[in-house]
ZAMARGU-4260 file (C-alpha; in steps of 0.2 Angstrom, whole numbers, plus 5000, padded with zeros to 4 digits):
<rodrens>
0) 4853/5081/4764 | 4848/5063/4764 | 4839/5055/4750 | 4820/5052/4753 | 4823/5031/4750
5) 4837/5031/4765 | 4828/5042/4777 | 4813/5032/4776 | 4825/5017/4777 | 4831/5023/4791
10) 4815/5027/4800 | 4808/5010/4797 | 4824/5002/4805 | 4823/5016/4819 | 4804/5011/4821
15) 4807/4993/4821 | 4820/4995/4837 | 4812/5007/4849 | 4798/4993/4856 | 4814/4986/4861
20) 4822/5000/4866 | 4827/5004/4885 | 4815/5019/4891 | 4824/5028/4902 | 4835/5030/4890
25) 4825/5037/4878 | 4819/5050/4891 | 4835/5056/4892 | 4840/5056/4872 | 4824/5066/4870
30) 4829/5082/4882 | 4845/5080/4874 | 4837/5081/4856 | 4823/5093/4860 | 4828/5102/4874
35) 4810/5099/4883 | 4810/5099/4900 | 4794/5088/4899 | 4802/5071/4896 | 4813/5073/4913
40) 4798/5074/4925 | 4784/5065/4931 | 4775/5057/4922 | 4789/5050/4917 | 4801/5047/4929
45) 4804/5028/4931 | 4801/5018/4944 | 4819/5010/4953 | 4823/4992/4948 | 4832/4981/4958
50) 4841/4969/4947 | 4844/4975/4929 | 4844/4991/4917 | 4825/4993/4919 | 4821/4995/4900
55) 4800/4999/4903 | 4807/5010/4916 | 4792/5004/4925 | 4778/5017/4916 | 4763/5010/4907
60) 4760/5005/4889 | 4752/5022/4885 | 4767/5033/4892 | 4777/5021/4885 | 4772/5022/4867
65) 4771/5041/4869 | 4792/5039/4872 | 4793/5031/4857 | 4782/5042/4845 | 4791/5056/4849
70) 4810/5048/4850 | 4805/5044/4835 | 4801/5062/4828 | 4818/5066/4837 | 4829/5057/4829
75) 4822/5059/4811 | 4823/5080/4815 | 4842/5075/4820 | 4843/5061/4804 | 4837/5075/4793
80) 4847/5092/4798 | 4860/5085/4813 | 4846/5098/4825 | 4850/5094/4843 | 4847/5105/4855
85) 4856/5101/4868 | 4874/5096/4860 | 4883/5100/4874 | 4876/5094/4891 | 4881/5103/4908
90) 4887/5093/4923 | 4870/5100/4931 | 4860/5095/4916 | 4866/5076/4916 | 4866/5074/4934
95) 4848/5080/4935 | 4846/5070/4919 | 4853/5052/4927 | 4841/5056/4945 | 4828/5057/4936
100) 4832/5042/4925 | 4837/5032/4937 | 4826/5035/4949 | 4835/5041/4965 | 4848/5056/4968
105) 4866/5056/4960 | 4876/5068/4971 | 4883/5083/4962 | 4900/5076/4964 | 4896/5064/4951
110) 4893/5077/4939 | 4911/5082/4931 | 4915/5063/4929 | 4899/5059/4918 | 4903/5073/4907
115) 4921/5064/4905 | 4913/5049/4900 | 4900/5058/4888 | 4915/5066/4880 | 4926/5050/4878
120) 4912/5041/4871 | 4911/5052/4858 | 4927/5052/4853 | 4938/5065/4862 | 4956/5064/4863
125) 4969/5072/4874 | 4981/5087/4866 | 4998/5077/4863 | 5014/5073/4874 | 5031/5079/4869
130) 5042/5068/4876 | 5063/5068/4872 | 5070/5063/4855 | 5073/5042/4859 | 5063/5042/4872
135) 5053/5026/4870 | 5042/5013/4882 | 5039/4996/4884 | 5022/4991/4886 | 5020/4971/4892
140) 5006/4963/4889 | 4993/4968/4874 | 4978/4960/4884 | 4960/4972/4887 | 4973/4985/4896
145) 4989/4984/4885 | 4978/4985/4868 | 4971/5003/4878 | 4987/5010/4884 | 4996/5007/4866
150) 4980/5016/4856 | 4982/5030/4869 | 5000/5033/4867 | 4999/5031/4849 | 4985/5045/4848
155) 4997/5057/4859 | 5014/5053/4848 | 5024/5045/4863 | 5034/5032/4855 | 5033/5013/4861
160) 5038/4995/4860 | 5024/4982/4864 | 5025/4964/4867 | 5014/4950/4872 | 5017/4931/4876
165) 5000/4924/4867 | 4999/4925/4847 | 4985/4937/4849 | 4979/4949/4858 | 4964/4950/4870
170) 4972/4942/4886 | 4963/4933/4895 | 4949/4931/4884 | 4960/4922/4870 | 4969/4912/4882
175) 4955/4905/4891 | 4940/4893/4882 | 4930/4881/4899 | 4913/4881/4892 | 4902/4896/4899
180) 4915/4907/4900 | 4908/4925/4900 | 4911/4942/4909 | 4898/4945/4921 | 4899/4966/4918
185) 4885/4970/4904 | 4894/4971/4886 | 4890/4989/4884 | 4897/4992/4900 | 4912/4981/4898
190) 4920/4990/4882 | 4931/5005/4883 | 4925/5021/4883 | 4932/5027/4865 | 4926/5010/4857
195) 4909/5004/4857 | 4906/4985/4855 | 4890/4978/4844 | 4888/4965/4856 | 4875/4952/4852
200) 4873/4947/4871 | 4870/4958/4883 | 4882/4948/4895 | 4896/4942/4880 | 4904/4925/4879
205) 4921/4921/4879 | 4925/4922/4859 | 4916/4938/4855 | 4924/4947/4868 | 4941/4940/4863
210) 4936/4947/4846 | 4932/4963/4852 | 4949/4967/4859 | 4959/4961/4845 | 4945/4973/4833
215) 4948/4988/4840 | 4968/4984/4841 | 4966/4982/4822 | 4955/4998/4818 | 4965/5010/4830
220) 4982/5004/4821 | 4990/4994/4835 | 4988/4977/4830 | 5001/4978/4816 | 5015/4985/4827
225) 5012/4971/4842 | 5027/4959/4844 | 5019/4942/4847 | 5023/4927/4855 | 5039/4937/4864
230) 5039/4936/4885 | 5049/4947/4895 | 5057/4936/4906 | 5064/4950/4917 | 5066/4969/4916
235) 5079/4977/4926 | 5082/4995/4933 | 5097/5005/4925 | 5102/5017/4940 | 5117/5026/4932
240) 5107/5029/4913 | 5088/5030/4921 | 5085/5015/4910 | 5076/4998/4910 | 5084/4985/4903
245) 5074/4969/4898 | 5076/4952/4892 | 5063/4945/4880 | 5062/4928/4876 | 5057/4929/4855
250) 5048/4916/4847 | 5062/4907/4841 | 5065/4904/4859 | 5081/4915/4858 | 5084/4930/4871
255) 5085/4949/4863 | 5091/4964/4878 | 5082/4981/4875 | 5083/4997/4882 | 5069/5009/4886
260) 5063/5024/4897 | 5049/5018/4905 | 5039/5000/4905 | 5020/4997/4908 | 5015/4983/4916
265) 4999/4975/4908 | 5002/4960/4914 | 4985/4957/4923 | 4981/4945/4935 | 4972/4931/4930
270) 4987/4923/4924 | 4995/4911/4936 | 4981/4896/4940 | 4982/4892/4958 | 4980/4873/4962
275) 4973/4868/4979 | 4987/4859/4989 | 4977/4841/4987 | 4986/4826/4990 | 4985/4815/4974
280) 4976/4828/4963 | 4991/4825/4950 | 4990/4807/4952 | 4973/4807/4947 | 4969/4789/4935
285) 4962/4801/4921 | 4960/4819/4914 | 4963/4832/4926 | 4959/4849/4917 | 4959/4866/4926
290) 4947/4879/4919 | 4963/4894/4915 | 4968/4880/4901 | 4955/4868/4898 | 4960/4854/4884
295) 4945/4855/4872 | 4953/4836/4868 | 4945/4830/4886 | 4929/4820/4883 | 4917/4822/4894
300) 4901/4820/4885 | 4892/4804/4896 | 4905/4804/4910 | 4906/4807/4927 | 4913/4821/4931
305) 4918/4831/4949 | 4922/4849/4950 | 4932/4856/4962 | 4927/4872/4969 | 4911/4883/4969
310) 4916/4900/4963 | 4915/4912/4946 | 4924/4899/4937 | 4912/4883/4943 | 4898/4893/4943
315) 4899/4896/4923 | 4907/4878/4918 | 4894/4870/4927 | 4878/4874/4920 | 4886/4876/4903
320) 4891/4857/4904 | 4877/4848/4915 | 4868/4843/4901 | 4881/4834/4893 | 4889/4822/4907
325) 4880/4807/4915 | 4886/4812/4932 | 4893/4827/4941 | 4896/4830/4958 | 4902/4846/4965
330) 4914/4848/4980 | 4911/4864/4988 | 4924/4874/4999 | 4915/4889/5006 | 4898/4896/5002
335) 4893/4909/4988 | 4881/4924/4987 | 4876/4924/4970 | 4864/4938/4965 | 4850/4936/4950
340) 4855/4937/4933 | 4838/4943/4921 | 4849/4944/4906 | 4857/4927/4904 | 4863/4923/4890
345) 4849/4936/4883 | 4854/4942/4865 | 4853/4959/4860 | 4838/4961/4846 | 4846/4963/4830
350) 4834/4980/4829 | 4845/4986/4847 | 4861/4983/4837 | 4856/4995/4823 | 4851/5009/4836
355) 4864/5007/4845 | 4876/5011/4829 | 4865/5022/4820 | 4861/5034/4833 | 4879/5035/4844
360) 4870/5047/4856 | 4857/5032/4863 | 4873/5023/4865 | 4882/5034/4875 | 4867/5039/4888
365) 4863/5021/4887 | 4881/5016/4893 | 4878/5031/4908 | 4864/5024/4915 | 4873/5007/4916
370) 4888/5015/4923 | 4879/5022/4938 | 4868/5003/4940 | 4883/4993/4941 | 4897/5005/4948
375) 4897/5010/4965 | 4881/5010/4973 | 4883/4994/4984 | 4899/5005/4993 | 4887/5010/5007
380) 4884/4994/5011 | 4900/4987/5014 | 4906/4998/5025 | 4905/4990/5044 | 4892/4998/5059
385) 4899/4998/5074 | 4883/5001/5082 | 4875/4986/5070 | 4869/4971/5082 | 4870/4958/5069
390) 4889/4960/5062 | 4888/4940/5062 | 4877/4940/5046 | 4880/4957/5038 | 4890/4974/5041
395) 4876/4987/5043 | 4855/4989/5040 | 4858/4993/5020 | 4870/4975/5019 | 4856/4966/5027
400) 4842/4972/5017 | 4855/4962/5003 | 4856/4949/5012 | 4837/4946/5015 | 4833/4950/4996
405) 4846/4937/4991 | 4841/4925/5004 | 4826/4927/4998 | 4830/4926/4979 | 4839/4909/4984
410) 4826/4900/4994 | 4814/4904/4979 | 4826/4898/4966 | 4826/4879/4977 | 4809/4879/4983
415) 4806/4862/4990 | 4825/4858/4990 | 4828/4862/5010 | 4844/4850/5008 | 4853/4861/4995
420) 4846/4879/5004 | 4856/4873/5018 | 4871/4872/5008 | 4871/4884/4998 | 4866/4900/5008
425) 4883/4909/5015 | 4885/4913/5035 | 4893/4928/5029 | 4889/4945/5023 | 4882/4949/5006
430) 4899/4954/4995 | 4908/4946/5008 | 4917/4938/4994 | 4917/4940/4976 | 4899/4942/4972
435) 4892/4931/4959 | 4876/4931/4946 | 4867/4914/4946 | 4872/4908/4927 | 4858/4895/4929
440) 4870/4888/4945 | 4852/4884/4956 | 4843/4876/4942 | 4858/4867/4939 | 4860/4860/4956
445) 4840/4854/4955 | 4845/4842/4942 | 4846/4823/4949 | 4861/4819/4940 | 4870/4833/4952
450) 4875/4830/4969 | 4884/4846/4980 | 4897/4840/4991 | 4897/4852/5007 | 4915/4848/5009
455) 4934/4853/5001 | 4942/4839/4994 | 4954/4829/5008 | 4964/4817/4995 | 4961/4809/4979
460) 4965/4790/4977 | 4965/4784/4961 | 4948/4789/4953 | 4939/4792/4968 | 4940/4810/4977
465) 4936/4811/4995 | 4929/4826/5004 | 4938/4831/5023 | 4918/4827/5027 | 4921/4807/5023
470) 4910/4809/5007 | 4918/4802/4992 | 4914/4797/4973 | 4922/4792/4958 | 4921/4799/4944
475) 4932/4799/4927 | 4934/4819/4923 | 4942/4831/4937 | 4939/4849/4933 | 4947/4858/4945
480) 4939/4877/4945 | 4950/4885/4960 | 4956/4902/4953 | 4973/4910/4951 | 4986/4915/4962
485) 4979/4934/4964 | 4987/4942/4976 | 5006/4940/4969 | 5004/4953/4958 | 5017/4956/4942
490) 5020/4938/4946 | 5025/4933/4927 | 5039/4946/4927 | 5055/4947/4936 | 5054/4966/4940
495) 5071/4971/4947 | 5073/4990/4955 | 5085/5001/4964 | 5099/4993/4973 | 5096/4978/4964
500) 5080/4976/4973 | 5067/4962/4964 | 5049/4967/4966 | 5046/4950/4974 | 5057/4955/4989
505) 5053/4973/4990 | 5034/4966/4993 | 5041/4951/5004 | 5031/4939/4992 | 5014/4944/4992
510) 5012/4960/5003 | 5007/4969/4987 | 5005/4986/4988 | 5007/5002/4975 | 5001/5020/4976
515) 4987/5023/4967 | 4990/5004/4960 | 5000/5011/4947 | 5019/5015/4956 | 5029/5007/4965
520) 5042/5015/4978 | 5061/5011/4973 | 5055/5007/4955 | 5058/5022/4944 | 5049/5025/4928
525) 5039/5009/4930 | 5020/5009/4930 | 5009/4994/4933 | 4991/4994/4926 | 4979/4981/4935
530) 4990/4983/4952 | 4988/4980/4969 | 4971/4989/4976 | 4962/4991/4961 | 4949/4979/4959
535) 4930/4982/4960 | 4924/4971/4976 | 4908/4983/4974 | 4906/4981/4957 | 4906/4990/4941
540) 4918/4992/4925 | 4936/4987/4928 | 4939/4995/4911 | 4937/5011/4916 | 4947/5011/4931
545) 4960/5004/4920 | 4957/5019/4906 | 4960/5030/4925 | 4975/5023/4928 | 4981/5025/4909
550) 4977/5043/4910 | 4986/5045/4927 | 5002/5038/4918 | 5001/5050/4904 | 4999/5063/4916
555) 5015/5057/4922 | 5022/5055/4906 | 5018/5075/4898 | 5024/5081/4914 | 5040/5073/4912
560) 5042/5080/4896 | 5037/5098/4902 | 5050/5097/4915 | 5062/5089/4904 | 5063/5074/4915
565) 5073/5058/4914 | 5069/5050/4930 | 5052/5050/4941 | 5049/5037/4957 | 5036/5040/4968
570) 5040/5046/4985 | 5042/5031/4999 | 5034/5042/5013 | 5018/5045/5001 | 5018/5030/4993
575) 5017/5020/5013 | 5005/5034/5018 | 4994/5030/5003 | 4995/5010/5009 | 4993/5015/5026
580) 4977/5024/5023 | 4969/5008/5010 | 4972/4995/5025 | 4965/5008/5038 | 4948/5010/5027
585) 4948/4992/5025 | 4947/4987/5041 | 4931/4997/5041 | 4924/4987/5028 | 4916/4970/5021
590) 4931/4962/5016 | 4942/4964/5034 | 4926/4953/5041 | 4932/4937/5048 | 4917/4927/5042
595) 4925/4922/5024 | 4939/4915/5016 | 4943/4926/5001 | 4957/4929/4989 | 4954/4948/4993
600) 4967/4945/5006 | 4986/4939/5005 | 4991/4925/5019 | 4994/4939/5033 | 4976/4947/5032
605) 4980/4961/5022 | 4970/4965/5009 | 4978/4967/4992 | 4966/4965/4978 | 4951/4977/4982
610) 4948/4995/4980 | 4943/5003/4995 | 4939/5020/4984 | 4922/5022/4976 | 4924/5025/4959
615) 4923/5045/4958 | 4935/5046/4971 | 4949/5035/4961 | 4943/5046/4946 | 4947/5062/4956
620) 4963/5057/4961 | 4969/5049/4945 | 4966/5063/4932 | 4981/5073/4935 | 4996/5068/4944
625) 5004/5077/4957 | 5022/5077/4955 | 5025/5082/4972 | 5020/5066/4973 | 5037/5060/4966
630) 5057/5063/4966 | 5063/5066/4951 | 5080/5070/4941 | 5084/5081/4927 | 5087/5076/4909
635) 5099/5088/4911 | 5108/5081/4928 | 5107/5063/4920 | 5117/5066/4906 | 5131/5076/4917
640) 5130/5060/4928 | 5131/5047/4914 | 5148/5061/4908 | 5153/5059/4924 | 5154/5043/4927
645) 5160/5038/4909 | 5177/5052/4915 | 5178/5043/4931 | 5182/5027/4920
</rodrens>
């Protein structure tokens, strides 16, 4: 029993956050803590919002306060005696919960994988993996996905070796440091499902995401075992033994050999910056600094400055650093559909960050709703009409609606600016390309310091960068803001399979391709998380359908220990059927349009870097592998070839 200072502690703290509180949510801690069917019908069902997570749900101040009087009541009851009436909510029960809180139908369908989020967010671990005595896997990288697959192998008791080239972990988020940088998923949505942030942004910056990562790798007891600052240079498929030998590169710059079962790629691939092919970029008569390894030594404070390129990366450096040059002009490739952004750089009310951890069941329906908002409800709309009579400007009715809410979103945001709406406003489909949040981008280019170059950049002579329009400047800073080399996945590794086979040439470059985005034909016992065909184009958590793929792999893993398996490689027939059947739904989407340019696609068309699955669907078939799926080999028929072969000798 709690003593009668702390509870009424606690209900002052708890009373002091709920004005700030999101409703919705609310509604739906209430039925779960009461069991009362009233807070899940009108009056209170919300009203939809179009850009953020709704937190008024759009009811009035009177039904409002009413929420909070009796969530209030609730959570005290729960504070007090741990009563809550529904502790264990049904797949029915959570999607009739989420329609009514988000105000419009989740398909039954949805149902299973909610109650799989519920579960992990509060904690729940899969029964352990016995796996044969030396068994042991390499895990590369100990970035956002390496720092989740070594916690989950760690929690099931499968022995593991984990590297990682930086000195720390978080991945791209400790490697990279432009001014603005930020993910553009919200915080609580962004974060693993078994380790809540306390995010003081809704939308974090760079260096508290970076710390994030490398928190939880210390509380869940990875961090320690990490070896940092050691590169595999190249791992290589042992045919005879069903082994992977790689060769590291230590910090002392020497070279070490080890043998394991299986490696994990967790690579990423925002990894290799990508330069545009300009002639006299390099020659450049002053700093040249691209945003993947900006120089915090580069002044730019009261200089003229030109960034190269309009995308994610300009479109946080630049509004982050307008206000401290004298001059910048921006040369801008191809357009950008960039979508409102309500919560920029909004921080989360201290009183929120106490709920939040106080009462981990807010958290977790909080993070539902957000889960549904962000994930796949633009899929509909990428999907092309054939029957649509405008596929010049958008793919069906639903991608045009987009398209008139974020033309009209734009014009608003450079009212009076005709000049810059012409610019700026793409020929293209919504989602087209990489969609984009406005991170103060229009405001920004109002400024009368800031000039927009409608024009790539032709050649750069000395200080002076001329546009293919014939519209040059000179400046004294070049940022160059043009991405990474995306579509040569596992790029950083030399990956070397069956019948000596590298990766690079079994994929002729950069035809990428995988099965499930995880395994590769001809590479046995080799995962890749992060792989060809996973990436959200529709939006939503990447995390999760990283924590998907991990679960697929141990999936794989605990049946190679059932069966007593040395030796798993996906089948080529499935794995080119799988590929086959990605490229054919593609070509019935957004990203097969030939309006755009985009990194989506590799130099021959095809597209490498998107999902074409909604999320459920990718769920659904990563939770349990198949392993008709693969060819496999014995334990026991390994060792009598390895006998063999040592006889024949």
């Amino acid at each position: 029993m709690a003593d009668t200072a702390d509870l009424d502690l606690f209900r002052q703290r708890i009373a002091t956050a709920l004005p700030s509180a999101n409703v919705p949510t609310l509604l739906l801690l209430l039925y779960q803590f009461t069991g009362d069917e009233y807070w899940i019908n009108p009056p209170f069902k919300p009203v939809k919002s179009r850009w953020d997570d709704n937190d008024s749900g759009g009811l009035s101040e009177k039904l409002q306060a009413e929420v909070r009087e009796a969530t209030l009541e609730a959570i005290m009851n729960w504070r007090k005696n741990g009563a809550i009436a529904r502790p264990e909510l049904t797949s029915d029960e959570l999607v009739r919960m989420m329609t009514m809180s988000e105000a419009e139908a989740i398909p039954p369908e949805y149902g299973e994988m909610i109650v799989h989020k519920l579960k992990r967010y509060s904690g729940a671990i899969p029964a352990p993996v016995t796996v044969p005595k030396g068994f042991k896997i390499l895990i590369v990288g100990a970035g956002m996905s390496g720092v989740a697959t070594a916690i989950r192998l760690k929690q099931l008791g499968i022995p593991y070796i984990q590297i990682e080239k930086q000195d720390k972990t978080g991945g791209v988020w400790h490697s990279h440091h432009f001014p603005g940088c930020g993910v553009d998923t919200p915080g609580h949505l962004y974060s693993y499902t078994f380790a809540s942030g306390d995010w003081t942004k809704y939308f974090p910056m760079q260096g508290e995401l970076d710390a994030y990562f490398n928190r939880v790798a210390r509380e869940f007891g990875v961090e320690e075992s990490i070896r940092y600052s050691t590169e595999c240079l190249e791992t290589r498929y042992d045919e005879q033994n069903h082994r992977w030998i790689s060769r590291l590169r230590l910090p002392d710059g020497s070279e070490e050999v080890l043998v394991t079962n299986v490696v994990i790629s967790c690579v990423g691939a925002f990894t290799t910056p990508k330069w545009p092919n300009v002639p006299g970029l390099r020659e450049f008569d002053g700093p040249v600094v691209h945003t993947s390894n900006w120089d915090p030594a580069v002044v730019i404070a009261g200089k003229r400055i030109a960034v190269l390129g309009s995308g994610a990366s300009a479109m946080q450096v630049v509004p982050a650093t307008v206000g401290m040059v004298s001059d910048m002009v921006i040369f801008q490739r191809s357009h950008q559909w960039a979508a409102p952004f309500p919560k920029l750089r909004m921080p989360v009310p201290e009183a929120v960050r106490v709920l939040l951890k106080e009462v981990p069941h807010y958290e977790w329906l909080y993070r539902l709703r957000l889960s549904w908002i962000f994930d796949s409800q633009v899929h509909e709309a990428l999907q092309k009409d054939p029957e649509w009579p405008h596929p010049d400007r958008s793919v069906n009715a639903m991608n045009d609606g987009h398209r008139e809410n974020y033309t009209k979103y734009i014009m608003q945001q450079l009212e009076g600016r005709p000049d810059l709406i012409e610019k700026v406003i793409p020929p293209y489909p919504p989602f087209g390309k990489r969609m984009l949040l406005d991170n103060g981008w229009y405001e920004t280019l109002r400024k009368p310091h800031v000039t927009l170059i409608d024009s790539a950049v032709a050649r750069v002579e000395g200080k002076r960068i001329i546009a293919a329009n014939g519209d040059s400047r000179e400046v004294d800073v070049l940022i160059v803001a043009s991405g990474y080399d995306i579509t040569r996945f596992l790029l950083p590794i030399n990956v070397i399979g069956r019948n000596g086979v590298s990766v690079r040439d079994a994929w002729d470059d950069d035809d990428c391709q995988a099965y499930l985005g995880t395994v590769i034909a001809g590479f046995p016992n080799f995962f890749m998380l992060y792989g060809p065909n996973t990436a959200l184009g529709h939006g939503g958590s990447f995390i999760f359908t990283v924590e998907s793929q991990i679960d697929y792999v141990l999936s794989v893993l605990r049946k190679m220990g059932e069966g007593n398996l040395a030796e798993v490689e996906c089948k080529s027939e499935v794995y080119e059927s799988y590929n086959r059947t990605i490229q054919d739904m593609h070509q019935g989407m957004i990203w097969s349009h030939p309006g755009m340019s985009t990194y989506f696609r590799n130099d021959r068309g095809r597209i490498v870097t998107n999902s074409s699955w909604r999320l459920i669907d990718y769920w659904n078939m990563t939770k349990d592998a198949n392993m008709d799926d693969y060819l496999t080999v014995s334990q026991a028929d390994a060792g009598s070839a390895t006998v063999a072969k040592a006889v024949s000798s």
